[in-house]
PDB file of N, CA, C, O and CB in Angstrom:
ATOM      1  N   UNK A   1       0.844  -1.186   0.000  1.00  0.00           N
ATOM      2  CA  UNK A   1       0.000   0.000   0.000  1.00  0.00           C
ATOM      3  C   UNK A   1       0.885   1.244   0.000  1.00  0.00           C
ATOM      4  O   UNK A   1       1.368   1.563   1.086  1.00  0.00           O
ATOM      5  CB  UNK A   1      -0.958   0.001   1.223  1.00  0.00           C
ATOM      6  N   UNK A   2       1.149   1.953  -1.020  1.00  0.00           N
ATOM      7  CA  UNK A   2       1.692   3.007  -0.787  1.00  0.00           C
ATOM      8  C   UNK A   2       0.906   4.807  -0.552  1.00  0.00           C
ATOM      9  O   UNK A   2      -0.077   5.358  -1.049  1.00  0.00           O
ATOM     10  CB  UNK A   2       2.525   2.813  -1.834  1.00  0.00           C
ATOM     11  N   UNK A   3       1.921   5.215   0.416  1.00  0.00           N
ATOM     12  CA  UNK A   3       1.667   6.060   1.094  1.00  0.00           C
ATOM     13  C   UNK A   3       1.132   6.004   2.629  1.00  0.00           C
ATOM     14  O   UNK A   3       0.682   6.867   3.384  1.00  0.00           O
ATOM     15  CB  UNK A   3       1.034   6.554   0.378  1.00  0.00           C
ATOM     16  N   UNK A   4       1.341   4.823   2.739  1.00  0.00           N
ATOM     17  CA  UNK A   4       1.827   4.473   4.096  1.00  0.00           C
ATOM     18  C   UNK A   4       2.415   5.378   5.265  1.00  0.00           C
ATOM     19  O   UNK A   4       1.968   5.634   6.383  1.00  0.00           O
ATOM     20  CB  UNK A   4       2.741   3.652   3.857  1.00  0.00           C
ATOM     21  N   UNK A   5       3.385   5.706   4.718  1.00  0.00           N
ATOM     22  CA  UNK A   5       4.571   6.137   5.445  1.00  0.00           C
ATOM     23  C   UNK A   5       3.777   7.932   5.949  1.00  0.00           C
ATOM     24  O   UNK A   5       3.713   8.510   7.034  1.00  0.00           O
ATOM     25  CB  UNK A   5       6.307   6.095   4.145  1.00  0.00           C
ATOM     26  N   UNK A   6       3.238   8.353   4.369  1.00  0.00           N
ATOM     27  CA  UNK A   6       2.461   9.977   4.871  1.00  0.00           C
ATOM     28  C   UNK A   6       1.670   9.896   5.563  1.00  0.00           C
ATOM     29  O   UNK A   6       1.519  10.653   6.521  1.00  0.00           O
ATOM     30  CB  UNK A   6       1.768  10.861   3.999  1.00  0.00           C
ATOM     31  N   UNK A   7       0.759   8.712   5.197  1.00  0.00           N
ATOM     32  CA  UNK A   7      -0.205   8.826   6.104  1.00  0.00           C
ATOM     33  C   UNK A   7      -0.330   9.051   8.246  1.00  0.00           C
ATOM     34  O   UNK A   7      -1.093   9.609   9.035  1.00  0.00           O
ATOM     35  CB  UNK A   7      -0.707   7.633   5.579  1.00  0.00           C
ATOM     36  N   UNK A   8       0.897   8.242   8.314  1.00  0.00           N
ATOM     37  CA  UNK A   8       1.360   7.778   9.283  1.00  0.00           C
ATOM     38  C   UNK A   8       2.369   8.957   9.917  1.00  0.00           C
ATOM     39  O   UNK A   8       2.544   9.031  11.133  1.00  0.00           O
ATOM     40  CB  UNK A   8       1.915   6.479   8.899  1.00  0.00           C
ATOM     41  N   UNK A   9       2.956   9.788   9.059  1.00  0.00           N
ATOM     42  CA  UNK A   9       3.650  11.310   9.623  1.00  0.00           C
ATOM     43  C   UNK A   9       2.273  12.238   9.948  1.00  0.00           C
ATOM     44  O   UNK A   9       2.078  12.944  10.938  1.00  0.00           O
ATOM     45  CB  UNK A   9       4.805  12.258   8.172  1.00  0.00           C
ATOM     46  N   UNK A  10       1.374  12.002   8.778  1.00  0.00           N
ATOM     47  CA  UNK A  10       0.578  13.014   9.279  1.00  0.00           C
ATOM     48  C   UNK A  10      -0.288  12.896  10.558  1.00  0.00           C
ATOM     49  O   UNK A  10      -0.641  13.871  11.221  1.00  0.00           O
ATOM     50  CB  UNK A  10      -0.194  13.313   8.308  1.00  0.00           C
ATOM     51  N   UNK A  11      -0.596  11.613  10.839  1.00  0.00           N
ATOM     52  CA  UNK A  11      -1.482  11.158  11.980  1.00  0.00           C
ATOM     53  C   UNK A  11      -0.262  11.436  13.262  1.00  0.00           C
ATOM     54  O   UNK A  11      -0.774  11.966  14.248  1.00  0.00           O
ATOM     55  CB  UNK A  11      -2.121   9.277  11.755  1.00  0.00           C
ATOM     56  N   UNK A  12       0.739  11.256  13.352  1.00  0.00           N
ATOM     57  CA  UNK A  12       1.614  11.774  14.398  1.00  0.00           C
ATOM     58  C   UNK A  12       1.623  13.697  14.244  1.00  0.00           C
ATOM     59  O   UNK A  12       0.946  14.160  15.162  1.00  0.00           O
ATOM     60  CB  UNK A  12       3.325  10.944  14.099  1.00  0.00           C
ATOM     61  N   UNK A  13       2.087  14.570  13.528  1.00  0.00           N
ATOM     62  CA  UNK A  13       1.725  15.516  13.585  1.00  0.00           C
ATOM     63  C   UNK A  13       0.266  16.668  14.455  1.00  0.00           C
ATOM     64  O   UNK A  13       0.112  17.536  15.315  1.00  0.00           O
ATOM     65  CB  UNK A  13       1.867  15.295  12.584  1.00  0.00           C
ATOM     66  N   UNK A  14      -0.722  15.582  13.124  1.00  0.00           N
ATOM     67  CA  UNK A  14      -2.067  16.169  13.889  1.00  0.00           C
ATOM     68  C   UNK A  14      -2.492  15.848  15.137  1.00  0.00           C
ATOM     69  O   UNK A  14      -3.305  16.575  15.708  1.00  0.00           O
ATOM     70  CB  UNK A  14      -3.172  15.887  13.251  1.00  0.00           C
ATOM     71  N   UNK A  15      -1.853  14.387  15.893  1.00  0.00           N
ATOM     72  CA  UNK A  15      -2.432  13.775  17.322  1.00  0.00           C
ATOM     73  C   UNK A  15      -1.793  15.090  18.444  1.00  0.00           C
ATOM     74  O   UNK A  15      -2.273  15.858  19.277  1.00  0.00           O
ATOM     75  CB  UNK A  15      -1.611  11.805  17.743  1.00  0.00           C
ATOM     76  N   UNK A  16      -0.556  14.810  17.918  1.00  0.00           N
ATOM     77  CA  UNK A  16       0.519  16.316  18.758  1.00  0.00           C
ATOM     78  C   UNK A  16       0.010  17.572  18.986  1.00  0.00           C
ATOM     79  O   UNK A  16      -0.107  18.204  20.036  1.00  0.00           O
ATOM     80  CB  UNK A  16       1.820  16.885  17.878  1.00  0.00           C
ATOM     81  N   UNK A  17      -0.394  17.953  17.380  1.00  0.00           N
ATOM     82  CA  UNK A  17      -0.772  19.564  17.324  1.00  0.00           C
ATOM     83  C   UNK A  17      -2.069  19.735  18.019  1.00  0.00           C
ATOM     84  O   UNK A  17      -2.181  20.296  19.109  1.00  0.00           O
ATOM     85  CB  UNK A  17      -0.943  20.190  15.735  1.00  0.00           C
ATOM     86  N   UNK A  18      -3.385  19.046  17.097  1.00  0.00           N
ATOM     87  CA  UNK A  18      -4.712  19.087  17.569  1.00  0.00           C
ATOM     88  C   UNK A  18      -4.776  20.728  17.185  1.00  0.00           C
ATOM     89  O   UNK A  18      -5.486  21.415  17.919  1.00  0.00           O
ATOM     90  CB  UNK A  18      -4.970  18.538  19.312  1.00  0.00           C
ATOM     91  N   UNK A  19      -4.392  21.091  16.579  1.00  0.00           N
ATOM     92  CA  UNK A  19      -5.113  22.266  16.089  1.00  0.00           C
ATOM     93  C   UNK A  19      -3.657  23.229  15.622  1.00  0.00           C
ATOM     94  O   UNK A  19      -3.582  23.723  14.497  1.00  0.00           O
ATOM     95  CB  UNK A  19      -6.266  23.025  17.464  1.00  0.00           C
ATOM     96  N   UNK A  20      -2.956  23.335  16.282  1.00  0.00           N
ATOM     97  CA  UNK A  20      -2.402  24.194  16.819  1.00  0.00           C
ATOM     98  C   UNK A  20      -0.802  24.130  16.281  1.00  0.00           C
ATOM     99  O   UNK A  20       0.115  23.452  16.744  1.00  0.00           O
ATOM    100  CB  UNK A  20      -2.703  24.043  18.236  1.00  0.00           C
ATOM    101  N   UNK A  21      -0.786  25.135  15.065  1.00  0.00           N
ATOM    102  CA  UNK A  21       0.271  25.603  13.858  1.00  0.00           C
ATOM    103  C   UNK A  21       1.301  25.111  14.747  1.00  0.00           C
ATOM    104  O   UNK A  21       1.808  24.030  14.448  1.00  0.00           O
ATOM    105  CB  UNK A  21       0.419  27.406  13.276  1.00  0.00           C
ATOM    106  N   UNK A  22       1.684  25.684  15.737  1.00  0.00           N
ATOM    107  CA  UNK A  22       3.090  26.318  16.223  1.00  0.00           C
ATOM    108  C   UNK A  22       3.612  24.674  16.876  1.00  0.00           C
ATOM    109  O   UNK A  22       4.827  24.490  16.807  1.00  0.00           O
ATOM    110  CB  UNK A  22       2.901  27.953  17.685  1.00  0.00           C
ATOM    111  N   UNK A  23       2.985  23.809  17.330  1.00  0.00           N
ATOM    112  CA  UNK A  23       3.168  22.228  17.922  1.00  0.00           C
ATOM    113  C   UNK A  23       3.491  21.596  16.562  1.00  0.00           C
ATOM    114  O   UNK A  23       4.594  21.050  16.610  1.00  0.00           O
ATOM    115  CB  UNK A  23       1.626  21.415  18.764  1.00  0.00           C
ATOM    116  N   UNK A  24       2.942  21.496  15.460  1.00  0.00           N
ATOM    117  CA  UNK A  24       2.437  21.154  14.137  1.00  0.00           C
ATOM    118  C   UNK A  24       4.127  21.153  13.688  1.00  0.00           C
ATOM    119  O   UNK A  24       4.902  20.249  13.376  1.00  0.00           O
ATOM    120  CB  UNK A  24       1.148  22.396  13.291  1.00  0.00           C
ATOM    121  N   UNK A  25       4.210  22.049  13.772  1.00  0.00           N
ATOM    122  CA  UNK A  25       6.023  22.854  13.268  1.00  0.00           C
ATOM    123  C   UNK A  25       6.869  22.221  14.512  1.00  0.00           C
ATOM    124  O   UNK A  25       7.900  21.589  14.282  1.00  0.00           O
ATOM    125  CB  UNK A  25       6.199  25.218  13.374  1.00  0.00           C
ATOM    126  N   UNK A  26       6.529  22.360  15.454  1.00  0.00           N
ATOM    127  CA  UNK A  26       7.378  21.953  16.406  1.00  0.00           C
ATOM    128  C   UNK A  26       7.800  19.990  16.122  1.00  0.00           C
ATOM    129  O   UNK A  26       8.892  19.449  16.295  1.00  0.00           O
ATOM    130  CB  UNK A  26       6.474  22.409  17.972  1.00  0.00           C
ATOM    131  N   UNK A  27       6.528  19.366  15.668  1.00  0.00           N
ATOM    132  CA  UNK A  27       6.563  18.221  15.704  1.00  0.00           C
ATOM    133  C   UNK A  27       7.118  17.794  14.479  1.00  0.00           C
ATOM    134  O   UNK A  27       7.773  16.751  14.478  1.00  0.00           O
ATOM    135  CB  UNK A  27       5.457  17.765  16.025  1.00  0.00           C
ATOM    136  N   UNK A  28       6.949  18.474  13.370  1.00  0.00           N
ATOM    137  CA  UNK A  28       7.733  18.237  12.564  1.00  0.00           C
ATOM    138  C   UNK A  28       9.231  18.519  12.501  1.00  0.00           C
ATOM    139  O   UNK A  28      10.024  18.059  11.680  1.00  0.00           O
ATOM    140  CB  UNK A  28       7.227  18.625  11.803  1.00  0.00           C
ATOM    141  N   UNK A  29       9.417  19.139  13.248  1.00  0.00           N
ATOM    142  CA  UNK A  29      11.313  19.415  13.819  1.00  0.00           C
ATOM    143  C   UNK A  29      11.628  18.230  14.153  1.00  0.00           C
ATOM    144  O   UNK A  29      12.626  17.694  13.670  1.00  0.00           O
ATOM    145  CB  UNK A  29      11.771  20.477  15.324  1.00  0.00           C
ATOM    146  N   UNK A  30      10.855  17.629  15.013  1.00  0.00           N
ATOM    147  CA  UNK A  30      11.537  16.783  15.777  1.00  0.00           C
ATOM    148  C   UNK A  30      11.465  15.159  14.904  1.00  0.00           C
ATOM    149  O   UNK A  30      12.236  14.205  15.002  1.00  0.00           O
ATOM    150  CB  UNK A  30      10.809  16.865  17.365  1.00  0.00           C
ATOM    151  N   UNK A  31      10.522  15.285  14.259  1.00  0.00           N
ATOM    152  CA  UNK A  31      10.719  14.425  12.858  1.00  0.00           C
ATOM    153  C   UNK A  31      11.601  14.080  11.920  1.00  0.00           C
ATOM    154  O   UNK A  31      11.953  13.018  11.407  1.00  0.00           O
ATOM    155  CB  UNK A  31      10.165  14.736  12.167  1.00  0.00           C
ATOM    156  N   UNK A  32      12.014  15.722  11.753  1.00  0.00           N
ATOM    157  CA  UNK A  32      13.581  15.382  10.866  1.00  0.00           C
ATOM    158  C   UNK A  32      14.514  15.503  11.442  1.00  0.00           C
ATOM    159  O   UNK A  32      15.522  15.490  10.735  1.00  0.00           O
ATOM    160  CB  UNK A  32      14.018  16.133   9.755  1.00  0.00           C
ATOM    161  N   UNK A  33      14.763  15.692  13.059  1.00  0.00           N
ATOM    162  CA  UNK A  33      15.808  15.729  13.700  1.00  0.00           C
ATOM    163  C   UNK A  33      16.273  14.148  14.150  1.00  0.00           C
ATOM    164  O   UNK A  33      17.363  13.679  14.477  1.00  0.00           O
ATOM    165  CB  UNK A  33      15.551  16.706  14.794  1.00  0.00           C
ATOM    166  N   UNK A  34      14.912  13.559  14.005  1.00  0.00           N
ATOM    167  CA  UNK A  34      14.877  11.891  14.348  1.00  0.00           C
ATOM    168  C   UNK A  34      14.981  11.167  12.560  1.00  0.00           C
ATOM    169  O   UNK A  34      14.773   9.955  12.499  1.00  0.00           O
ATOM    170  CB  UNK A  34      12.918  11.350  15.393  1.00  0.00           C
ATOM    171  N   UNK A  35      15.163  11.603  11.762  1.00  0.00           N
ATOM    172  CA  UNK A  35      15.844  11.377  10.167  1.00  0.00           C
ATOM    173  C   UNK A  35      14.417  11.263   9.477  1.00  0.00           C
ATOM    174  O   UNK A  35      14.548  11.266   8.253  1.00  0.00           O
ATOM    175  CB  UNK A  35      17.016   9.709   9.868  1.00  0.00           C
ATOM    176  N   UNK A  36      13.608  11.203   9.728  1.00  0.00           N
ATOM    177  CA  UNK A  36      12.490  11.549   9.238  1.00  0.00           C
ATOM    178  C   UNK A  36      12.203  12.667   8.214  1.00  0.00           C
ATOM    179  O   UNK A  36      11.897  13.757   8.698  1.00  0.00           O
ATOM    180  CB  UNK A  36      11.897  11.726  10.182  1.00  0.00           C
ATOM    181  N   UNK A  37      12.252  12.566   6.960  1.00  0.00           N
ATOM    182  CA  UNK A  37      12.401  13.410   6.021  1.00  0.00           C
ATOM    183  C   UNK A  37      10.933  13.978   5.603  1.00  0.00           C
ATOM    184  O   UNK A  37      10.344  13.515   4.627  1.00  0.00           O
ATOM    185  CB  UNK A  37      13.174  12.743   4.941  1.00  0.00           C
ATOM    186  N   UNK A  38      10.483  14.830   6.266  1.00  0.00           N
ATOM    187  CA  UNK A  38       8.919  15.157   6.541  1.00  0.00           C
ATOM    188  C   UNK A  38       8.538  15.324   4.633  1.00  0.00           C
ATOM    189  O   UNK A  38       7.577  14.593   4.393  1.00  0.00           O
ATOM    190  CB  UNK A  38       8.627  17.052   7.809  1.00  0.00           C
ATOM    191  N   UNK A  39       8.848  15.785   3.816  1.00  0.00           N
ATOM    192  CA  UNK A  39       8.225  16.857   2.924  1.00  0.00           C
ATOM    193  C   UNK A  39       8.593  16.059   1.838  1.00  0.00           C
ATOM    194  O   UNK A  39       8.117  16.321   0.733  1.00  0.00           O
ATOM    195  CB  UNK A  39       8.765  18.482   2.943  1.00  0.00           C
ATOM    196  N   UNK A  40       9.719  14.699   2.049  1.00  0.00           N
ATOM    197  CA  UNK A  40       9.890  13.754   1.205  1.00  0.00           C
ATOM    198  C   UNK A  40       8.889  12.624   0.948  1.00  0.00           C
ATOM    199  O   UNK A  40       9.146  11.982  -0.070  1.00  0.00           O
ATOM    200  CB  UNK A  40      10.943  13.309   1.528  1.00  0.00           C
ATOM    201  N   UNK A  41       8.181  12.367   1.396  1.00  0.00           N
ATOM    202  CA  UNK A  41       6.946  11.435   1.585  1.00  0.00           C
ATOM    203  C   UNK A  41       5.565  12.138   0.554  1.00  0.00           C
ATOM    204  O   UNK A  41       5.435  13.341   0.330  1.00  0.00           O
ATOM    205  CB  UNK A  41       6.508  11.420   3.506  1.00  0.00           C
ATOM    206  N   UNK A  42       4.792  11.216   0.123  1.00  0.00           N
ATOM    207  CA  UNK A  42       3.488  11.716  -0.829  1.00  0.00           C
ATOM    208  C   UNK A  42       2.807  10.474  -0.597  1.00  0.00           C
ATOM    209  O   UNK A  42       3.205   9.449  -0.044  1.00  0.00           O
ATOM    210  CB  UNK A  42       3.738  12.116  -2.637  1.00  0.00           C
ATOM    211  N   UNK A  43       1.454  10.825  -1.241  1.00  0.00           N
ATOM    212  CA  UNK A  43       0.733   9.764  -1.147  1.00  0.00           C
ATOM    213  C   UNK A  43       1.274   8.716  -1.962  1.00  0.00           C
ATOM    214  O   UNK A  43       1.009   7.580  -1.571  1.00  0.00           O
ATOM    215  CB  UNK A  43      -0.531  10.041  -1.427  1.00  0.00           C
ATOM    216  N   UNK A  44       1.944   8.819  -2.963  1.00  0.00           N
ATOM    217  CA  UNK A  44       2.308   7.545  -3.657  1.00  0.00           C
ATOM    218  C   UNK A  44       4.018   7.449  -3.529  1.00  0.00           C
ATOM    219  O   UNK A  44       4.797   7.122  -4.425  1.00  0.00           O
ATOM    220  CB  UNK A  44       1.724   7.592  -5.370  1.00  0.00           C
ATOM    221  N   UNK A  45       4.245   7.723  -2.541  1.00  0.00           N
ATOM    222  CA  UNK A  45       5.538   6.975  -2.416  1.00  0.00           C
ATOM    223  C   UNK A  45       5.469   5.812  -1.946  1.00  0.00           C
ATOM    224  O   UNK A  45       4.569   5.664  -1.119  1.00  0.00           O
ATOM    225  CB  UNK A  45       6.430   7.539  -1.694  1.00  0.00           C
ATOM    226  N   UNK A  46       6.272   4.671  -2.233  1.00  0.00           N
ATOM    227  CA  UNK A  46       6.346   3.285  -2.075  1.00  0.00           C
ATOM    228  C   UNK A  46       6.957   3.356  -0.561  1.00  0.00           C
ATOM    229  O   UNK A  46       7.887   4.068  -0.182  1.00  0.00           O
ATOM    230  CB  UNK A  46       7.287   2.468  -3.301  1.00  0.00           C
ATOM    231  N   UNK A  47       6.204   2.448   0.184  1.00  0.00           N
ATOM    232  CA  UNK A  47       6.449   1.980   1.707  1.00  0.00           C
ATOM    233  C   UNK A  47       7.650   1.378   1.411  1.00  0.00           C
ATOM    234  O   UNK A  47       8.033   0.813   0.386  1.00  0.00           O
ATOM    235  CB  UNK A  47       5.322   0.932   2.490  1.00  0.00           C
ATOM    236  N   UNK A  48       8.334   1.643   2.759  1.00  0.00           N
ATOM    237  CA  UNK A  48       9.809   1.314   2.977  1.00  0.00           C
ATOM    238  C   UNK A  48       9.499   0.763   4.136  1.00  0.00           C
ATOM    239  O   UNK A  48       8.573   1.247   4.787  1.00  0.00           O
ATOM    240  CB  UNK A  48      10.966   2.461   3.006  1.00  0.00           C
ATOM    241  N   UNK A  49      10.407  -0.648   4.739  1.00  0.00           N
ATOM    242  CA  UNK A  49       9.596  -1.388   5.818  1.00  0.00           C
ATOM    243  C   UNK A  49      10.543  -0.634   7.052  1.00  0.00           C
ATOM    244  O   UNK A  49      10.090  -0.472   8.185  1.00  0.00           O
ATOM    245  CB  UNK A  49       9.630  -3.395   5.712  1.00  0.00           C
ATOM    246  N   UNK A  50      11.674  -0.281   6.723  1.00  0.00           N
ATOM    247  CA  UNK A  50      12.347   0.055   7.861  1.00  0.00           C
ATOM    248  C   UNK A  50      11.951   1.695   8.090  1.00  0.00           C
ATOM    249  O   UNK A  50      12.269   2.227   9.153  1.00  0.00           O
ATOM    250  CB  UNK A  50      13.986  -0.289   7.663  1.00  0.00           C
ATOM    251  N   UNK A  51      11.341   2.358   7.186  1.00  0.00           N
ATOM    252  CA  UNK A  51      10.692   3.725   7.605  1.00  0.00           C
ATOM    253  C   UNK A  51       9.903   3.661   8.344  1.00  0.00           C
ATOM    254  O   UNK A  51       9.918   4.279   9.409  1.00  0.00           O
ATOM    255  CB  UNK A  51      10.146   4.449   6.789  1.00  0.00           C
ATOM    256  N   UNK A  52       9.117   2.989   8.017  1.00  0.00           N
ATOM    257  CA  UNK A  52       8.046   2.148   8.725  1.00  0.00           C
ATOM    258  C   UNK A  52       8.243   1.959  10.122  1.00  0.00           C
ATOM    259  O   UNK A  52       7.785   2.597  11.069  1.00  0.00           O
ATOM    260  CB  UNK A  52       7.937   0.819   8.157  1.00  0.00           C
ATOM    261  N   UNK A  53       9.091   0.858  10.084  1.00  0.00           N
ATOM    262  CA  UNK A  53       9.573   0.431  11.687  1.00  0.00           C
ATOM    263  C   UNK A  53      10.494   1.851  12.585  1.00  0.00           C
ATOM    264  O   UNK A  53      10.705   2.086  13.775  1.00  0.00           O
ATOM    265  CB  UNK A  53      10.898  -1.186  11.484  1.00  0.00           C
ATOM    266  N   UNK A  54      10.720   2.295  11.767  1.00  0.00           N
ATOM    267  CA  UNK A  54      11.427   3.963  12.402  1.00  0.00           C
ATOM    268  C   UNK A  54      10.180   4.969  12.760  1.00  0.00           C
ATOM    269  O   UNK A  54      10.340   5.772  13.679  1.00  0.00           O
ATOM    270  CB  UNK A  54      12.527   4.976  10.943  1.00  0.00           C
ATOM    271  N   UNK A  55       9.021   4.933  12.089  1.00  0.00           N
ATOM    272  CA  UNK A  55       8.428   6.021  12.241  1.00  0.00           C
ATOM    273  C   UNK A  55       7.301   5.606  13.910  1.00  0.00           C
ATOM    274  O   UNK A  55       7.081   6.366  14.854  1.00  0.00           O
ATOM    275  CB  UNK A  55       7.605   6.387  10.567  1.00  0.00           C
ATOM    276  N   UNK A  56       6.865   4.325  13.732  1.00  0.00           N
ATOM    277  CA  UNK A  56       6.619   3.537  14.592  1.00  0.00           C
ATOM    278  C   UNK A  56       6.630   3.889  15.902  1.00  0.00           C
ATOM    279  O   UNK A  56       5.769   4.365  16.643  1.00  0.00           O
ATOM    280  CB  UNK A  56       7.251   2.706  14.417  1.00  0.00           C
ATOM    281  N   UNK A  57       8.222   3.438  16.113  1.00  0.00           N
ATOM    282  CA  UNK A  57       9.254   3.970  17.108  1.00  0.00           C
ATOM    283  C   UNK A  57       9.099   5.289  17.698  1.00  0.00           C
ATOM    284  O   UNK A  57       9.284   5.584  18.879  1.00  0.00           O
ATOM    285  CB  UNK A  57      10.505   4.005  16.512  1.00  0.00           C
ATOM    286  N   UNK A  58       8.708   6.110  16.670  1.00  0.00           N
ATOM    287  CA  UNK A  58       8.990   7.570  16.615  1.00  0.00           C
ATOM    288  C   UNK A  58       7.711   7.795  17.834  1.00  0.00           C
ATOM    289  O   UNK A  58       7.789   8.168  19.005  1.00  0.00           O
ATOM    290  CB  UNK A  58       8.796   8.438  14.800  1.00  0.00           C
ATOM    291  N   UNK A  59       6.719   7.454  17.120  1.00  0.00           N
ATOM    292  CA  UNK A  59       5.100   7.436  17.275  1.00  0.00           C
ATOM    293  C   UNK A  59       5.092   7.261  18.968  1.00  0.00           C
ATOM    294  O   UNK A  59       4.970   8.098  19.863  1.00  0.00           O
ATOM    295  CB  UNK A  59       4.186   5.925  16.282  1.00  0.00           C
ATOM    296  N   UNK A  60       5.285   5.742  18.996  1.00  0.00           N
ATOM    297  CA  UNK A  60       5.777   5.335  20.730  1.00  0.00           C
ATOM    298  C   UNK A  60       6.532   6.070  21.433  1.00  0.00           C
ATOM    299  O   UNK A  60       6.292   5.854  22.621  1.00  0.00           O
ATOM    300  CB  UNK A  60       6.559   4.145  20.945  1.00  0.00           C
ATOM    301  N   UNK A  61       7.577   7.073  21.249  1.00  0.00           N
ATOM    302  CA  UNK A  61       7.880   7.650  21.942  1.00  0.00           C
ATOM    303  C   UNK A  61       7.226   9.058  22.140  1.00  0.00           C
ATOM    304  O   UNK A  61       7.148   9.596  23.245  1.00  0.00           O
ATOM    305  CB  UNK A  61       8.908   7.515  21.759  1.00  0.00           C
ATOM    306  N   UNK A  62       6.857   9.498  21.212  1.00  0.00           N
ATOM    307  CA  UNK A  62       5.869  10.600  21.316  1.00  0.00           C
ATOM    308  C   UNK A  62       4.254  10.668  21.697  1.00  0.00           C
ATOM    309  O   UNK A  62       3.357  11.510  21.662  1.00  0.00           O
ATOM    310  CB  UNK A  62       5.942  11.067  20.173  1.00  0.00           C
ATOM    311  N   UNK A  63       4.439   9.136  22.120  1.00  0.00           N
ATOM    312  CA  UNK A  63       2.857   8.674  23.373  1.00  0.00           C
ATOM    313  C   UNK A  63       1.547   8.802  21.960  1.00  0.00           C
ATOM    314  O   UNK A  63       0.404   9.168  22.234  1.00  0.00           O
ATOM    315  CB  UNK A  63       2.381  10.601  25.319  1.00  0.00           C
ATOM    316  N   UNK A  64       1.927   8.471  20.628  1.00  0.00           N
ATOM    317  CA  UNK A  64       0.916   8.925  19.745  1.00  0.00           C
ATOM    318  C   UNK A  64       0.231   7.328  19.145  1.00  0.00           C
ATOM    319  O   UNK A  64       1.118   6.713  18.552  1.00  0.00           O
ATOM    320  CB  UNK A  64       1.692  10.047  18.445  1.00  0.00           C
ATOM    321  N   UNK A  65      -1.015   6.612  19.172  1.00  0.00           N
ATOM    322  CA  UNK A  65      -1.291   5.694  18.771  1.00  0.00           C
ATOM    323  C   UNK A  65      -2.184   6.022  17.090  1.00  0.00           C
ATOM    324  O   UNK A  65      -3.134   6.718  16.731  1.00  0.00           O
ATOM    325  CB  UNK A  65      -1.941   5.058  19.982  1.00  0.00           C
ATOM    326  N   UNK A  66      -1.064   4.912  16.322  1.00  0.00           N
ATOM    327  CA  UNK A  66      -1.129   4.738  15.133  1.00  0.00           C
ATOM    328  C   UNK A  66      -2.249   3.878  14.596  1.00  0.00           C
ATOM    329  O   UNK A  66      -2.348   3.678  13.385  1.00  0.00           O
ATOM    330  CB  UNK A  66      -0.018   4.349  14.828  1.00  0.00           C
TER     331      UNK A  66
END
């Protein structure tokens, strides 16, 4: 299924922000500071299993259910 991977940045983003620009930005910092290449992802990019298992990770530590 591709686009996996966006779908799954964006649902971490919006759980974080819930409305709110300035968290939104904040959470995406911490996305590409964790190698997460926010703006590289689309709906049809092909799932990568270890992005996958990285973003995951990401998710669990940021208390966000996927």
């Amino acid at each position: 299924m591709a686009g996996k991977i966006k779908f799954m940045i964006d649902k971490i983003i919006t759980s974080k922000a819930k409305g709110n620009p300035t968290i939104a930005t904040c959470t995406r910092t911490k996305l590409i500071l964790k190698g997460i290449a926010v703006d590289k992802y689309t709906e049809n990019s092909p799932d990568d299993v270890t992005v996958l298992n990285k973003i995951t990770k990401i998710a669990q530590e940021l208390d966000v259910t996927l």
